[in-house]
Structures are given as C-alpha cells and as structure tokens.
N, C-alpha and C positions, 0 to 999 in steps of 0.2 A: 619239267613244267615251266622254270622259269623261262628256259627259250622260247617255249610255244609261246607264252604274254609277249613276250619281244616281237616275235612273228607275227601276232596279233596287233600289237603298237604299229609295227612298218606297214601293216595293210590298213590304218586308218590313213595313215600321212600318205600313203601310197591312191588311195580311196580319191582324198581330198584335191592331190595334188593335181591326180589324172583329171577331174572333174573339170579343175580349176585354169588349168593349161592346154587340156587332149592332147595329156603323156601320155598315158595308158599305164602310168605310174613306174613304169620300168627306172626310170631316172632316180629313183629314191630305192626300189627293190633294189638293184642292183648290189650296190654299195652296202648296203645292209645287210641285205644275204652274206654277201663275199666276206664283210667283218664276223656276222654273227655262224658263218661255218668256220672260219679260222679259230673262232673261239670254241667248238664245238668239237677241235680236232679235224677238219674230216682233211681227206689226203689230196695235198696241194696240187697234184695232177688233174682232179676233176672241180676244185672249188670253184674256181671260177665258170667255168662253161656249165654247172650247179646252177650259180649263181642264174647264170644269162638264163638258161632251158626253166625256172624254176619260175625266175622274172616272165616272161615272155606270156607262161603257162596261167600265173595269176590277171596278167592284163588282160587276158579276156574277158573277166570280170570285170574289171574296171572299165575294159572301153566299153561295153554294152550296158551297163549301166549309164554312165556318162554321157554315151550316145545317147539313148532317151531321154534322159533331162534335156539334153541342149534339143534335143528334135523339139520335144516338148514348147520350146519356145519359137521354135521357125530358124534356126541357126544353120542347121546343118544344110550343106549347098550338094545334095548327091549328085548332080550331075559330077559333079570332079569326084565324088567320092566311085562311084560306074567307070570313070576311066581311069583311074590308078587302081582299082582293088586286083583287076588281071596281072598285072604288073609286080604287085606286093605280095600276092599267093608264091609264084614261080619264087621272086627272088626272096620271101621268107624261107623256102624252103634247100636254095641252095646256100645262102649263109650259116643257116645251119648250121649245116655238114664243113663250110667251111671253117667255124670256128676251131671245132674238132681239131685242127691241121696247125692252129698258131699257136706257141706257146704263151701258160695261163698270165706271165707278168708281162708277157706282147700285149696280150689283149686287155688287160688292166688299165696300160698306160695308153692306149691307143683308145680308149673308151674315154678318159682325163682330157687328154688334146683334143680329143674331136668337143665334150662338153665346151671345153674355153674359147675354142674357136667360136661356135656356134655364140656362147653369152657375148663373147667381143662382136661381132658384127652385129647382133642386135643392140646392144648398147651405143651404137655409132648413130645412132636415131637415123639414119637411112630413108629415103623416101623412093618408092619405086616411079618413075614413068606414067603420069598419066594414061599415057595410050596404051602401056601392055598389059595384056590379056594371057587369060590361059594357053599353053599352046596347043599345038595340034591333038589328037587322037594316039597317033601314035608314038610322039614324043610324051604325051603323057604316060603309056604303057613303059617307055623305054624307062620315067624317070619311076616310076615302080616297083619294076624290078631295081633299080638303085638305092631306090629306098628299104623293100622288103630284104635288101641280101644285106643292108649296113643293117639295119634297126636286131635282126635275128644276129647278127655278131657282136651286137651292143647289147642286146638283151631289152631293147626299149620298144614302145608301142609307135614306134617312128615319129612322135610328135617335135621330137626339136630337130627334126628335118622338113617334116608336113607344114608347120606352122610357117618359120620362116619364106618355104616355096610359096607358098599358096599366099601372104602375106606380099612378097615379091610382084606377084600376079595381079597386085592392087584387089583382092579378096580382102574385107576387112579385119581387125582383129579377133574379137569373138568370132567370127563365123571361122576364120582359121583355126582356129582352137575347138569351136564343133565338127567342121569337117575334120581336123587332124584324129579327134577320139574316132569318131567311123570308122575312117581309113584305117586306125589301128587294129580294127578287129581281123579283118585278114591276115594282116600282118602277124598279129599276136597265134592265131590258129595255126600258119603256117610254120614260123620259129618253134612255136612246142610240140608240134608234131615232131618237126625237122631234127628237134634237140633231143626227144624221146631216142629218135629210131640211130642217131650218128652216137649215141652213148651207151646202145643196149649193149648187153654183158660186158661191160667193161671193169674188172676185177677190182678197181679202185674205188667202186660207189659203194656208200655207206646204206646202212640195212633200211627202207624206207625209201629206196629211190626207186625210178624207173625208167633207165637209160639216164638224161641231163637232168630229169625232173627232180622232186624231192617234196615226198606229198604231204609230211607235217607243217611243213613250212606252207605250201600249199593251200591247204585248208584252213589255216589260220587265218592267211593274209585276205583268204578269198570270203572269209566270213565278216569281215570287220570291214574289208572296201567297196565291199557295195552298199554299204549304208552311208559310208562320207562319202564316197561319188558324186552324189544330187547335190549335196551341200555344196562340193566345191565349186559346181554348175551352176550352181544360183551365187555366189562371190562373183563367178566369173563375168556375171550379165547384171548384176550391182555397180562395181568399181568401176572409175574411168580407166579408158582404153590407153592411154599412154601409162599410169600406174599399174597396170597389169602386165604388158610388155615390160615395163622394167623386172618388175618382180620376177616376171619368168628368166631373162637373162640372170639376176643375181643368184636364183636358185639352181638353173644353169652350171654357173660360173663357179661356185663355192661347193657343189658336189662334184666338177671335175679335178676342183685343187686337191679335193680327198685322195681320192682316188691315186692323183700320181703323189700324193704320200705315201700313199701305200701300207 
C-alpha cells in the first residue's frame, strides 16, 4: 500500500510537470520508478526498461490531458504536430525494441548525459536565427523518427527533445511546450506498445506486469495525472516566458545528475 501512494505522489508531480513543460512527465516517472522498483526488489535485469515501458505507458495520460488544456487556449501549432507524429509512431516503436539490447546501467546513465546535455544548452540562453523556420516535410518525418526511437529508450514523452527543436525553429515558448505535449502522444502510444511486446515472457518480470509494463504503478500514476495536468497548463500560460525556460533546464539538469548517481 505504501508503494501504491508513492506511485500516486509521482503521478501528481508527473501530472503537473508534463502539463507545465509538454514532458509527458516521463522526466520525473523515470527516475522514480527505477528508485521505487529497486526498493521493491524487483530483478535488476528488467528495472529499468520497467521503468521506461511503465513511463512511456502513463504518458499517455498525461500528454492527452495536457494537450487539451493548452489546445484549450490556441497553443498547440498542429501543423508541426501532422508532420512529426508519422515519424514518432515508426521510431517509438523501434526504440523500443531497441532498449531491450542495452544493458540496464547503459541506459540509466545514457538517459543522465543526454538530461544535462539538453539543461546546459538551454541554460546558454541561446537565441535561434531570425529567419529560420521549420523545415521541410520530410526532414520533419526524418527528425521523428529521431525523436520517437530516442524518447521510447528514455522512456520520456520526447518533450526535452520537442521543446528545444521546435523552439530552435523560432516557435515560441509555450506554444513549444503545447506542441511538444501533442507530439507526445504518438510517441508515448508507440514506446508502450513497443515496450509491451520486446518484454513479453521474459521470466524476470515481477507478478503484475505485462511484458515492460507494470500496471500498479500504472494505474496509480494514471489516476492522480490527469488532474495535475491542467494545472500545470495553466502555470505554464501564467509565468514569463524566460522564467519557464529556466525552470525547465534546472528541472532538466538536477534529474539527470540523479540518475548518473545511480
């Protein structure tokens, strides 16, 4: 019982966060899961890719919630969200399967660097090019699938990939952070699918799973984030735009230093 309220805490912060940023909260499931299955026993061979399949599987809650709040306000820019989802289906679903293949402390710490990478070049206060724009059609598809195959081995709803591109593209801030929740939904459908089927009968999963999933944890988190969702949606179209951006890098920054703690 007491795990399940933990699971239920991580799906408010998870709720709030995705709303707030359009993570799709995987940035915060993550790490939480992977600590709070370590505490739980379950067997180091599948904790982690748990963790991600588990992540992935709630963020669809979270980004679909999220996404209507920010639509709700005129945020979300579908035309970009129409040319990356082809792109994010395919490569959510082969990251997958490629998690499957890295070993669980590879992917741990390669999920750490890629976090600090991302907070440090946002924190550079960075300004894109006037003149560029989104690009083509099919460079958008290509960058897509790049997104959906990293975000499905991170376990994340692709928002700390989305946000910065799209932001890059001289897209402004919130409207980055509403298109990034969208965009998460394929994303997120595809990785739990993906993580389902690369994990079935694998003899290490604990009683309550199903393949990478893990449906306590599941249904906790998925009850509790979709009611902080909207709120985080409405913080995120309150604060200034440069105080939002930071905050996203620091929260960023300070869950990938967890992480290669380990």
């Amino acid at each position: 019982m007491t795990l399940f309220l933990l699971y239920a805490l991580v799906g408010v912060a998870a709720g709030f966060f995705g709303g707030l940023f359009g993570l799709g909260g995987g940035i915060v499931v993550v790490p939480a899961l992977y600590f709070l299955f370590k505490t739980a026993a379950f067997h180091a061979e599948v904790m982690m890719n748990m963790a991600v399949g588990t992540s992935l599987a709630t963020a669809v809650f979270t980004a679909t919630t999220s996404t209507w709040a920010h639509h709700r306000r005129g945020a979300v820019q579908w035309p970009a969200v129409r040319l990356l989802a082809p792109g994010v289906l395919a490569g959510g679903l082969l990251g997958a399967f490629a998690a499957s293949g890295i070993p669980p402390d590879g992917l741990r710490v390669f999920f750490g660097l890629f976090e600090i990478a991302v907070a440090w070049q946002l924190l550079r206060n960075w300004r894109p090019r006037p003149s560029r724009r989104l690009p083509s059609s099919a460079v958008m598809i290509g960058v897509g699938v790049l997104f959906g195959a990293l975000s499905a081995l991170l376990g994340i709803g692709g928002g700390t990939l989305t946000v910065p591109f799209l932001y890059w593209c001289n897209t402004g801030m919130r409207q980055s952070v509403a298109t990034s929740a969208a965009v998460g939904l394929p994303i997120t459908l595809a990785g739990a699918v993906g993580h389902v089927l690369a994990g079935w009968g694998q003899p290490a999963l604990p009683p309550g799973s199903t393949g990478h999933l893990y449906w306590p944890a599941l249904a906790a988190i998925a009850a509790t984030s979709v009611f902080a969702a909207p709120l985080g949606a409405r913080v995120a179209h309150s604060v200034p735009v440069a105080t939002l951006k930071r905050a996203f890098a620091m929260v960023v920054a300070l869950i990938g230093a967890r992480m290669l703690w380990g």
